[in-house]
C-alpha positions as CSV (number, residue, x, y, z in Angstrom):
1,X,9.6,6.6,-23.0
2,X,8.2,8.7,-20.3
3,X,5.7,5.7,-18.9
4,X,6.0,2.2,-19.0
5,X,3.5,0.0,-19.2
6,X,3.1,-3.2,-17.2
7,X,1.6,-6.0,-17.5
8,X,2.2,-8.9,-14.2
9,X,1.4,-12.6,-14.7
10,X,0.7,-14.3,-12.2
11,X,-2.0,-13.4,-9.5
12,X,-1.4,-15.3,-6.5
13,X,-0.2,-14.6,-3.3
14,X,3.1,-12.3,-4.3
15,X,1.9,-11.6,-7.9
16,X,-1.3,-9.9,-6.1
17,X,1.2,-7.8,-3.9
18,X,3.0,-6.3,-7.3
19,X,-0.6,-5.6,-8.8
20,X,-1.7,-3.7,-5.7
21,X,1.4,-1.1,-5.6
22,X,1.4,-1.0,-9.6
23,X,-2.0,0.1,-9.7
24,X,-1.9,2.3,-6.9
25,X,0.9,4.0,-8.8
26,X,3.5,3.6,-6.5
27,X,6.1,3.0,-9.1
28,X,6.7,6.3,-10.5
29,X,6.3,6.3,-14.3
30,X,5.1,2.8,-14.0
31,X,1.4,2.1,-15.5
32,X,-0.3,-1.8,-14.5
33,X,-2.2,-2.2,-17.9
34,X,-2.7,-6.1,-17.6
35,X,-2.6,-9.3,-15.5
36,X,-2.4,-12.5,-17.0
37,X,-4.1,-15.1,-14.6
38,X,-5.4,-18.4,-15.8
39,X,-7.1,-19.5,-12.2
40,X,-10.7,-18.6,-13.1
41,X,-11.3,-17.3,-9.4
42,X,-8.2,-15.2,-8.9
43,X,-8.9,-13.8,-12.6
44,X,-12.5,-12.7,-11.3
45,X,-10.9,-11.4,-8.3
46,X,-8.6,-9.1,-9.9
47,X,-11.0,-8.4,-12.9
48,X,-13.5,-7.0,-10.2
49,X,-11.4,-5.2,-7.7
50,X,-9.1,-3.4,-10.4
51,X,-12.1,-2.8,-13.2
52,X,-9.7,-0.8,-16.0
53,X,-6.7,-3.1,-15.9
54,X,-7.2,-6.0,-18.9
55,X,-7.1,-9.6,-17.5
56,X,-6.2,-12.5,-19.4
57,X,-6.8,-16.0,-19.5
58,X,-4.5,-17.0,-22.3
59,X,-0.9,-16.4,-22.8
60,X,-1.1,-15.6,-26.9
61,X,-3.9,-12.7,-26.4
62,X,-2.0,-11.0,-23.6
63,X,1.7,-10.9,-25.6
64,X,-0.3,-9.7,-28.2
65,X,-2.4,-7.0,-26.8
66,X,-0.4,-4.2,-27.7
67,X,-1.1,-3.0,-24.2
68,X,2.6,-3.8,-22.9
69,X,6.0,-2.2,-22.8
70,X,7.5,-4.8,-19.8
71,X,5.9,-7.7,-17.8
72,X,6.7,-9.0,-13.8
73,X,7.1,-12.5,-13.9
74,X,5.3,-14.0,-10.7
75,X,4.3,-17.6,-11.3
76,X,5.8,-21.0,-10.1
77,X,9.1,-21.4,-10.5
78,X,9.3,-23.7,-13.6
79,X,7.5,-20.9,-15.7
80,X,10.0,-18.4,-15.3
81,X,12.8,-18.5,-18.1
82,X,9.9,-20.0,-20.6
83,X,7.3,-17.0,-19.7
84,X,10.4,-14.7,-19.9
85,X,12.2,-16.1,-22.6
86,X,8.6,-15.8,-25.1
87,X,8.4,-12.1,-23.3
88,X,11.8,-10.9,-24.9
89,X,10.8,-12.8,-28.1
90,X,7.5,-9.8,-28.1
91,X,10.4,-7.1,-27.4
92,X,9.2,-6.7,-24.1
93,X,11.3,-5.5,-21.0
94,X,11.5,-8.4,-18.0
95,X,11.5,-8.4,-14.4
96,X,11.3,-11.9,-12.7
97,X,10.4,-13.2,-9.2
98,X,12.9,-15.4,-8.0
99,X,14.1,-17.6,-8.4
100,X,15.4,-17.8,-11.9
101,X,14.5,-20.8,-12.4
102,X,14.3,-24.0,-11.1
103,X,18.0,-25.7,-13.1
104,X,20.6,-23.7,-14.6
105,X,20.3,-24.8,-17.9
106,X,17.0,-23.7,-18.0
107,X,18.0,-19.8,-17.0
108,X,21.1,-20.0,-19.3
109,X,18.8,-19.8,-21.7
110,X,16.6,-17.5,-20.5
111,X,19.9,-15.6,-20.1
112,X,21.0,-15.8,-23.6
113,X,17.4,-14.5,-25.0
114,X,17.6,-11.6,-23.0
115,X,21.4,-10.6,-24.3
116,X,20.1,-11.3,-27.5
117,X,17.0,-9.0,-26.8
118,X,18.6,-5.7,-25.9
119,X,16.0,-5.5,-23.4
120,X,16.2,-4.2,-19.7
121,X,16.0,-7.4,-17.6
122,X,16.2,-7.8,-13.9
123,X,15.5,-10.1,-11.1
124,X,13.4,-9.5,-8.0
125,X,16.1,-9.9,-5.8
126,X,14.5,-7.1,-3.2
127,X,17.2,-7.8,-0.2
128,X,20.1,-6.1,-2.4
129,X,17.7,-3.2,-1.2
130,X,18.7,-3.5,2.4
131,X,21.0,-1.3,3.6
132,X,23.1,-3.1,6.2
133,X,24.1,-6.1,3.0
134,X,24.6,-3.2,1.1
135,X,27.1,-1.5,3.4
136,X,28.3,-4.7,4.4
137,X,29.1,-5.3,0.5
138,X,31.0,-2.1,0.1
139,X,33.2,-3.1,3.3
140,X,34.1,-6.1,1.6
141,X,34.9,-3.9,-2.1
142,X,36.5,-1.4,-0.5
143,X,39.2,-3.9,1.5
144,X,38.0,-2.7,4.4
145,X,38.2,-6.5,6.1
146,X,41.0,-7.6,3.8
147,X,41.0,-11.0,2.2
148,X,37.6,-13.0,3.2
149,X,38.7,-16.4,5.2
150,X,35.5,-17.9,6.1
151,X,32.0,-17.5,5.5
152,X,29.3,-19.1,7.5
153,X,25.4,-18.4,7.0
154,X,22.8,-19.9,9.3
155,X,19.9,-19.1,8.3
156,X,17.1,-21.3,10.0
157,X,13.8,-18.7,10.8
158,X,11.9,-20.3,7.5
159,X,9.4,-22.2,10.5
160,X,6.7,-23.9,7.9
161,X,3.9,-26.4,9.6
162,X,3.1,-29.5,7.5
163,X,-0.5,-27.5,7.0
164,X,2.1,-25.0,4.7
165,X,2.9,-27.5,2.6
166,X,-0.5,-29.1,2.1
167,X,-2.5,-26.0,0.8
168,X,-1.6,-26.6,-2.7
169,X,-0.5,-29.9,-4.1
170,X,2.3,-28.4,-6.1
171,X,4.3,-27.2,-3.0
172,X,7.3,-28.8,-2.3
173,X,7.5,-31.4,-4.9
174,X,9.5,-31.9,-7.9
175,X,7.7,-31.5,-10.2
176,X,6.1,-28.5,-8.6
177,X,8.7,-26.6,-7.3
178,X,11.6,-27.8,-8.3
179,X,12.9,-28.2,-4.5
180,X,12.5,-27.1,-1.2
181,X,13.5,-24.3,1.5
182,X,16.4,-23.8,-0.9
183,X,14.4,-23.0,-3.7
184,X,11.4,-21.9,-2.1
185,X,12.7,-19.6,1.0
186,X,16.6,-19.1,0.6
187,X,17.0,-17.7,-2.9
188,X,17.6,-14.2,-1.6
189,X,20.6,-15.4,0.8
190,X,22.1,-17.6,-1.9
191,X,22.0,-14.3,-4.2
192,X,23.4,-12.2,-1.1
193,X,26.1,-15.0,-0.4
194,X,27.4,-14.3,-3.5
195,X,26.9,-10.6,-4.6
196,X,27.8,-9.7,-1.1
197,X,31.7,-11.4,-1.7
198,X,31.6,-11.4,-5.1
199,X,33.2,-15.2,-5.4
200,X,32.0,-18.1,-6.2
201,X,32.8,-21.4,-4.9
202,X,35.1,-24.0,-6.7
203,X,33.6,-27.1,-5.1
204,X,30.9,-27.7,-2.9
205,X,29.9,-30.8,-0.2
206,X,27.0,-30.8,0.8
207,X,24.1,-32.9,3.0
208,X,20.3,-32.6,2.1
209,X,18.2,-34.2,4.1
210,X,14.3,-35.1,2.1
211,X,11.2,-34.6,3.8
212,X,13.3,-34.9,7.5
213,X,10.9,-32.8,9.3
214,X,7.6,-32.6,7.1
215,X,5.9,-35.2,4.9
216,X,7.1,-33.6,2.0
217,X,9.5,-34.9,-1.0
218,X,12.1,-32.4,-1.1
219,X,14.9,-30.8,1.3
220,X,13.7,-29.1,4.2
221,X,17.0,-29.3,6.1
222,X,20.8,-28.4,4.5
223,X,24.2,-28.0,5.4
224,X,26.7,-26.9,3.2
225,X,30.4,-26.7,2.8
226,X,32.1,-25.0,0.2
227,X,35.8,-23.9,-0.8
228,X,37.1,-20.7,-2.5
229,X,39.9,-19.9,-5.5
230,X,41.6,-17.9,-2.4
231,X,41.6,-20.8,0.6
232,X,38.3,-19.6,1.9
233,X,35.6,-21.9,3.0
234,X,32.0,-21.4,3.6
235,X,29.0,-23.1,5.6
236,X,25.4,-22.2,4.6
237,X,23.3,-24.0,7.0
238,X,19.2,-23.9,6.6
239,X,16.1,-25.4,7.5
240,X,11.9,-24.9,7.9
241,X,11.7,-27.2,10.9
242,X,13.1,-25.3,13.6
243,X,11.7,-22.8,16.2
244,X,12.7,-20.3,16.9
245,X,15.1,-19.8,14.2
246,X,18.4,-18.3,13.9
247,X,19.6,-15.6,11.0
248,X,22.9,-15.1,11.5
249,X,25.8,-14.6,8.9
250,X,29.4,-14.2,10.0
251,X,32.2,-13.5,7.9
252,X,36.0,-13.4,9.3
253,X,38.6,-12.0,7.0
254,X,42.2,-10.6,7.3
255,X,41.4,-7.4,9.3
256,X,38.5,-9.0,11.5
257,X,34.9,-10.1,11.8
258,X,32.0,-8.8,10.6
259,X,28.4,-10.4,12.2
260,X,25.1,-9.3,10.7
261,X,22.0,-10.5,13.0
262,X,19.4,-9.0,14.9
263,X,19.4,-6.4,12.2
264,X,22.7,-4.9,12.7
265,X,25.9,-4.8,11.6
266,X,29.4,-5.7,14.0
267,X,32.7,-5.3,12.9
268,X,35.6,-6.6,15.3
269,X,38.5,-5.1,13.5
270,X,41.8,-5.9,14.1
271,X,44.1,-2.9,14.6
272,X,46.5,-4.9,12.4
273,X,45.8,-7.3,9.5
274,X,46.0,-11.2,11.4
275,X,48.4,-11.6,8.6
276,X,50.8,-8.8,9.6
277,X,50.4,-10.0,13.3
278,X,51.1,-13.5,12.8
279,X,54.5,-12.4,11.0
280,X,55.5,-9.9,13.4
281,X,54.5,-11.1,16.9
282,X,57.3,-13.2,18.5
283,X,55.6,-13.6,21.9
284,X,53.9,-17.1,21.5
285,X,50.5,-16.9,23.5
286,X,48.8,-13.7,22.0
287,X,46.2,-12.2,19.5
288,X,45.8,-9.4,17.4
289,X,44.1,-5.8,19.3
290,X,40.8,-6.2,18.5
291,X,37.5,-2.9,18.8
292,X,34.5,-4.0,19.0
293,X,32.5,-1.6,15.9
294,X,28.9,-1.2,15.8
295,X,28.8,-0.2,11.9
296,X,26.3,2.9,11.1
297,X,23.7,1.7,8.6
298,X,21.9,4.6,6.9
299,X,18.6,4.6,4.6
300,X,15.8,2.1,4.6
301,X,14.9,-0.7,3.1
302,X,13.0,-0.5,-0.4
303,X,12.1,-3.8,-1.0
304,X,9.7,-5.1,-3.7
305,X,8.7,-1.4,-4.5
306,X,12.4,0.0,-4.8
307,X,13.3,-3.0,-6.9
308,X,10.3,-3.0,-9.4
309,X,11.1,1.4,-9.4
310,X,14.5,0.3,-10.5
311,X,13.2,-1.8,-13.1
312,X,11.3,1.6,-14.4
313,X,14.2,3.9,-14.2
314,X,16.3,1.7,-15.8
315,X,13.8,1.3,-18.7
316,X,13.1,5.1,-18.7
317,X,16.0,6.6,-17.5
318,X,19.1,3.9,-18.2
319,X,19.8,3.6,-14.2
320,X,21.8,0.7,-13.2
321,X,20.0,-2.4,-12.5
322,X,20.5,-2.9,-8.6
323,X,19.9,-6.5,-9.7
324,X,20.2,-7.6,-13.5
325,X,18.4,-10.7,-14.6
326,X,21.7,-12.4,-15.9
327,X,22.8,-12.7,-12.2
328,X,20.2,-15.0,-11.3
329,X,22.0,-17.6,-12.4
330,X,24.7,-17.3,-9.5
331,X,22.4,-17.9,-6.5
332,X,20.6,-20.7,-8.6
333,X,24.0,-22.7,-9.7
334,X,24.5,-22.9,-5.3
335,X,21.2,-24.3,-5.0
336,X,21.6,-27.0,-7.3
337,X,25.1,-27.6,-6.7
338,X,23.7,-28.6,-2.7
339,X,21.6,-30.4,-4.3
340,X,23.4,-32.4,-6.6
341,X,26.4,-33.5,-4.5
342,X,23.4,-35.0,-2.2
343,X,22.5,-37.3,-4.9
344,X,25.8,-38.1,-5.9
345,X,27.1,-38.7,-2.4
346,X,30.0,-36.7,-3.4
347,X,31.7,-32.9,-3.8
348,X,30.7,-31.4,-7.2
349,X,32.9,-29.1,-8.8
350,X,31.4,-25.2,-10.1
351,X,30.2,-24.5,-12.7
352,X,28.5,-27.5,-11.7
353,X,28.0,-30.1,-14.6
354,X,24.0,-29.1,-15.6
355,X,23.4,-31.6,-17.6
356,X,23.7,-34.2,-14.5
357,X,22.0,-31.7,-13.2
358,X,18.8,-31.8,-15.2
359,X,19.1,-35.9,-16.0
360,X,19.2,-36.3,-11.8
361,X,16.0,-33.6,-11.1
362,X,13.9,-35.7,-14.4
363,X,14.6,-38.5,-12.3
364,X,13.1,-37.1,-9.2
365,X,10.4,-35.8,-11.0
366,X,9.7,-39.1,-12.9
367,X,9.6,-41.0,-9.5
368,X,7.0,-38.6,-7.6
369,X,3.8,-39.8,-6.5
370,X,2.6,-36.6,-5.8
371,X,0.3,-35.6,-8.2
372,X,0.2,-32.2,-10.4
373,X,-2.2,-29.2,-9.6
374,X,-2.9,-29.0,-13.1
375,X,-6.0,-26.3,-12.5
376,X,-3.8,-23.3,-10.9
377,X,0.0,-24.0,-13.1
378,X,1.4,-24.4,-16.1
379,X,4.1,-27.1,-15.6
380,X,7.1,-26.9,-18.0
381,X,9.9,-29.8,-16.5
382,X,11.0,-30.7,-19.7
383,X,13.0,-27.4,-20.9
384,X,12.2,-24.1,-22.0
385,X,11.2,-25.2,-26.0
């Protein structure tokens, strides 16, 4: 295959970004050949502004066009694994917005079509693109700070007014979206917290506060605590309500501390490992030597573009998905394991137990009094069948 051609559904505010840079051929050996948009006005809009690309109102016609090798998954949350799911079932490459999904039962699924599929399939997780997490994650492979201790994430510059969350009716509900800042604004730093480390938590406490700030019905204020196989603990802390916000992630490991904020990267490296100091050092009051690095961070940031190029090359070329679609999953399972131990009141264990999972969100769904935008979304909260 020397072009692949793509079709993106979903033509709001982010699927309208991926149309733009598709059709402007951008993507290199990437074609846009469809949207699939089922708001009247936004089809009209894109039908008019990019005349040759086919736009469709109706799932069934677009799957079957004929006109698509791979399709960009950019509607509401809930949509995903089904839209992506039915696209493997058409033997049709897949690259999703996040999140995955809104419940992990939901993307297991999703996860087990695309295995089944052979198809390429990744996941619009753009911030793997950045190079100071990316050299941060190969200090971490390549032992340069030694066995991770702690991990704390605050990660608070998500300022939304209340007028945000009333310009559609389907924002931050349950039915909606699924959730709040953590599925709406954090998925990339739940995805980072764990591709960055490469662990997973064993348990997780945490506090979700509802509607604290903003008359909304889901979290829009968290703080998490988690535990690691190895002793380490984490905090992810996040909220919409604050200004100005903070983005600051600290990890302290054996051989130091590493601090990414302000977009740079700050090692504080221990000339010897705290372990080795703490068994050797018989002087009582003292500390390990400690320089202060300011880590060199080469190349730029690809974002959307360098994700969706990735998507191509893999397609085309075989190139290693910088994010495959079966590791959505991870970042989701944090999300609704914060959520979860706020229902229960309690800790929750990982893999967290998803069918609890799903009986607890049908509840919050069921109890809403916020009514469905049923004009602009297709709404599946009962599974991906």
């Amino acid at each position: 295959m020397k072009e692949v051609r793509i079709g993106v559904i979903g033509a709001g505010s982010m699927g309208s970004a991926h149309i733009r840079y598709l059709y402007d051929n951008v993507v290199k050996g990437a074609k846009l050949t469809a949207v699939l948009e089922r708001n009247e006005e936004r089809a009209v809009s894109v039908k008019d502004t990019y005349g040759d690309v086919e736009v469709f109102s109706e799932e069934e016609p677009f799957f079957q066009s004929g006109l698509l090798d791979a399709v960009l998954i950019a509607t509401p949350h809930y949509d995903h694994p089904r839209l992506a799911i039915k696209a493997f079932e058409y033997d049709l490459h897949v690259l999703c917005e996040k999140p995955a999904g809104v419940y992990t039962k939901q993307v297991r699924e999703m996860n087990e079509a695309a295995k089944k599929s052979g198809k390429t399939f990744s996941m619009m997780y753009n911030q793997r693109t950045n190079p100071l997490y990316q050299k941060l994650r190969d200090l971490i492979e390549t032992g340069e700070l030694g066995d991770i201790r702690r991990i704390n994430w605050i990660i608070t510059n998500w300022y939304r007014s209340q007028s945000y969350y009333d310009s559609a009716n389907w924002r931050a509900t349950w039915s909606g979206e699924g959730g709040g800042v953590l599925i709406n604004q954090c998925p990339h730093q739940l995805d980072l917290w764990q591709w960055l480390t490469g662990m997973m938590p064993t348990r997780m406490r945490a506090f979700c506060y509802f509607g604290k700030h903003r008359a909304i019905e889901v979290e829009d204020d968290v703080t998490a605590y988690a535990e690691y196989e190895n002793g380490a603990t984490g905090v992810f802390i996040t909220t919409t309500g604050e200004a100005p916000g903070t983005n600051r992630l600290e990890i302290a490991a054996d051989r130091g501390k590493v601090v990414v904020e302000d977009g740079t990267l700050t090692f504080w490296r221990l000339r010897v490992p705290e372990s080795q100091f703490n068994k050797e050092y018989k002087g009582g009051f003292g500390s390990p030597e400690c320089w202060k690095c300011e880590i060199p961070v080469e190349g730029k940031e690809t974002g959307h573009i360098g994700i969706t190029q990735n998507f191509v090359d893999a397609i085309i070329s075989n190139t290693p998905l910088i994010a495959p679609g079966e590791e959505g999953i991870h970042g989701l399972m944090l999300s609704n394991a914060m959520q979860l131990s706020t229902w229960l009141d309690d800790w929750v264990e990982l893999p967290i137990d998803e069918e609890r999972y799903y009986e607890q969100l049908q509840e919050k769904i069921n109890a809403s009094t916020i009514k469905k935008e049923k004009n602009n979304i297709r709404l599946d909260v009962s599974g991906t069948h």
